[in-house]
Phi, psi and omega in degrees: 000147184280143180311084209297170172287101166351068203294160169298340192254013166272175174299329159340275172294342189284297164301309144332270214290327150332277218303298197276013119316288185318315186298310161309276193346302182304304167328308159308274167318256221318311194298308201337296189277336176282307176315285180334287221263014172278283183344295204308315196266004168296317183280346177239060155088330180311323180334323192258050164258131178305080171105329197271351186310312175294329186291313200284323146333254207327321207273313173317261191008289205285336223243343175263011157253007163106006192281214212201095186256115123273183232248140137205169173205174189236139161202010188098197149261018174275337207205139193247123161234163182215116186205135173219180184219136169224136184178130157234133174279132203283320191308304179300325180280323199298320198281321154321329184282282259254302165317310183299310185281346174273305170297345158270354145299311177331297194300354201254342167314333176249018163260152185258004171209153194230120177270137187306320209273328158317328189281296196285343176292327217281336205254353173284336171314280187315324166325278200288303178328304184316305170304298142039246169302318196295321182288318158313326171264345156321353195266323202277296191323055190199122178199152178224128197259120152320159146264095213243161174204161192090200189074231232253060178275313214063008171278107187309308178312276169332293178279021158285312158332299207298300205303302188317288201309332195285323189282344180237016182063055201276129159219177174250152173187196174222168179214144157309117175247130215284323189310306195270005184274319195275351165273329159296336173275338176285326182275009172284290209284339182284344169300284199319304169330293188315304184283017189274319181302330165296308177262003155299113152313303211268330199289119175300148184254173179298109154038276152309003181234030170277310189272046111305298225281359159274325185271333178265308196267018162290281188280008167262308154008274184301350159297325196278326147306336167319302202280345188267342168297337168276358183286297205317297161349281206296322189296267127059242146338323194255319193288338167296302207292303182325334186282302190250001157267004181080201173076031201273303150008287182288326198287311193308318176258022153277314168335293192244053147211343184221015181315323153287297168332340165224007177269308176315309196291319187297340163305305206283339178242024158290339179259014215131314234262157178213156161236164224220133170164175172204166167230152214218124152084180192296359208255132141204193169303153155276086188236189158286124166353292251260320137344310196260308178278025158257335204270337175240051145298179201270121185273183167270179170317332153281358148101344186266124175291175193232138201258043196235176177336303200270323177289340171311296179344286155001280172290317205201132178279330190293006171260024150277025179261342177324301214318258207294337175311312211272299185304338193255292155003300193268327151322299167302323166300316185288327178294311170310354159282299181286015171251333173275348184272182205290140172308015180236006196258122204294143156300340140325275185305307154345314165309295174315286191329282187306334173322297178296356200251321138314329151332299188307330190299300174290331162314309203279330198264324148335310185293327193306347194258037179275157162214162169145113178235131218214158176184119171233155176226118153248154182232133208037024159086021197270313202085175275235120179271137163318309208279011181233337144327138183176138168214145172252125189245069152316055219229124168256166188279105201264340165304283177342290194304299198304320187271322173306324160340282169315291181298325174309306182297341187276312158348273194267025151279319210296305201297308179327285219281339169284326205275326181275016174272016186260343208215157192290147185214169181315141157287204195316199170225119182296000000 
């Protein structure tokens, strides 16, 4: 007798419709972030790399999905490189996340209940799809650029240099290193689940996490509007400078590859918060001036600047307005916490909630602006030349930035939670 056909409502089929969810999803994030990070190195010029253009794709992608490139070169035995870059471009990482998460959410919206094994099947589809895609573009993220030095310096020495490097072809380039790319990427995509379920409203939790989600998902909700308000903000400000400072080109790709990457650091030290770091050689950041000149001020004994209110300040007094920008921000979040959570929950808690919830916000978004990339060239053990030489250091303090946090959120949680006993607010959580 013939075998009948299989229905979507067998487990089968069931699984089967998991999997090509999961798989949108993964697809979606992955175009997301390739639109994006096309954008980006298109405005800063990538376009005109002898060949290379798709490998420096392929390399934004994996490094905004938490992988890992390093630096290498060849010269031969006339010459020694050394180099290395740890950096995610945060625009390109917000805009996957944000994509990734909307689509694995979606199918679970008209469901009225979420079963836990559904649920952990819906995010190991996505989890192994992902890594997946990751490993496979990680195989393109590889590419290597000549390398030229000399012509018109008149440094006899130099263009001596030159010759030598010309004579054995030197080059630079880079590579995927898969191992720690597949692990970063597994705690990248294992974040991006977690908070999507977290600041979802709507999306039902398993049974047992249902009497959580009044205490978690009101201030993770609102954290996660904190950080895209100052991306907006940070949007803002940049399409004005762009507009009216000339540059449009440069300001646009720092817009759609790092954009968080300095709206966030301006979160952090707008509450307190500091970061650590120098620039070294002709290499730097696309960052704001006023940034880059503290950062290639005079440091402390290791030579590291230090990134807070008063050294901004310093350079430009208006970056005491981060100050009161930060206070009405995290006040407004806080209130939008306590207006969505249930009306009978005291204010003392509310405070709490948030405290901790902001604490968290900055543990996870703080490390992310880290950088440091360094690239040196010797030649006959001679050490490291300027003009090819160069390094960038960015590092925050992150206990600091985090205890500042912390207090920040207990504070205007408390008030977020007085002002919201003025205006009508939701009742129990069904």
């Amino acid at each position: 007798m013939p075998t009948p056909a299989r229905s979507p409502a067998t487990p089968a089929g069931r699984y089967a419709r998991v999997v090509l969810q999961a798989l949108a999803a993964v697809a979606a994030g992955f175009a997301a972030m390739g639109v994006v990070a096309v954008l980006g190195l298109w405005a800063a010029g990538a376009a005109d790399l002898p060949g290379g253009f798709g490998a420096v794709l392929a390399a934004v992608v994996v490094m905004a999905a938490g992988g890992k490139v390093e630096l290498s070169g060849d010269a031969g035995a006339l010459a020694g490189t050394q180099g290395e870059l740890t950096a995610m471009p945060l625009t390109v990482t917000l805009v996957g996340a944000l994509v990734t998460g909307f689509c694995f959410l979606r199918p679970l919206r008209h469901h009225a209940v979420t079963a836990a094994r559904e649920l952990l099947l819906r995010a190991a589809a996505v989890v192994v799809l992902w890594l997946a895609a990751l490993a496979g573009l990680s195989a393109f993220a590889r590419h290597d650029f000549p390398l030229t030095l000399g012509g018109d310096s008149g440094d006899p020495l130099m263009d001596l240099f030159g010759d030598l490097l010309d004579a054995v072809n030197p080059t630079v380039g880079f590579r995927t290193d898969l191992g720690p790319t597949l692990f970063y990427g597994l705690l990248w995509i294992l974040g991006v689940l977690v908070i999507a379920l977290l600041v979802s409203r709507r999306t039902p939790l398993p049974s047992r996490l249902v009497r959580h989600q009044e205490a978690v998902r009101p201030a993770a909700f609102a954290m996660l509007l904190l950080l895209l308000a100052y991306v907006v903000v940070g949007l803002v400000i940049g399409i004005v400078v762009a507009a009216t400072k000339g540059h449009p080109a440069d300001t646009f790709a720092v817009l759609l590859l790092g954009l968080p990457n300095v709206t966030w650091l301006a979160l952090g030290v707008g509450i307190g918060g500091s970061w650590e770091g120098r620039v070294d050689g002709p290499f730097g950041l696309p960052m704001p001036q006023i940034l880059d000149a503290v950062l290639r001020g005079d440091g402390d004994s290791s030579g590291l600047s230090t990134v807070d209110l008063s050294s901004l300040a310093a350079q430009d007094a208006r970056a005491w307005w981060l100050l009161p920008v930060a206070g009405v921000l995290v006040l407004g979040a806080a209130f939008l916490a306590a207006v969505r959570s249930p009306a009978r929950m005291p204010v003392g808690r509310h405070a709490l909630h948030l405290g901790v919830a902001f604490a968290l916000t900055m543990l996870v978004a703080a490390p992310v602006t880290l950088v440091d990339a360094h690239f040196g060239l010797s030649v006959l053990g001679i050490g490291d030349l300027d003009s090819l030489g160069g390094e960038v250091v960015l590092r925050p303090h992150v206990w600091k930035t985090t205890g500042f946090a912390l207090l920040w959120g207990l504070v205007l949680g408390f008030l977020g939670g007085l002002l919201a006993t003025r205006v009508r607010r939701r009742g129990e959580v069904e």
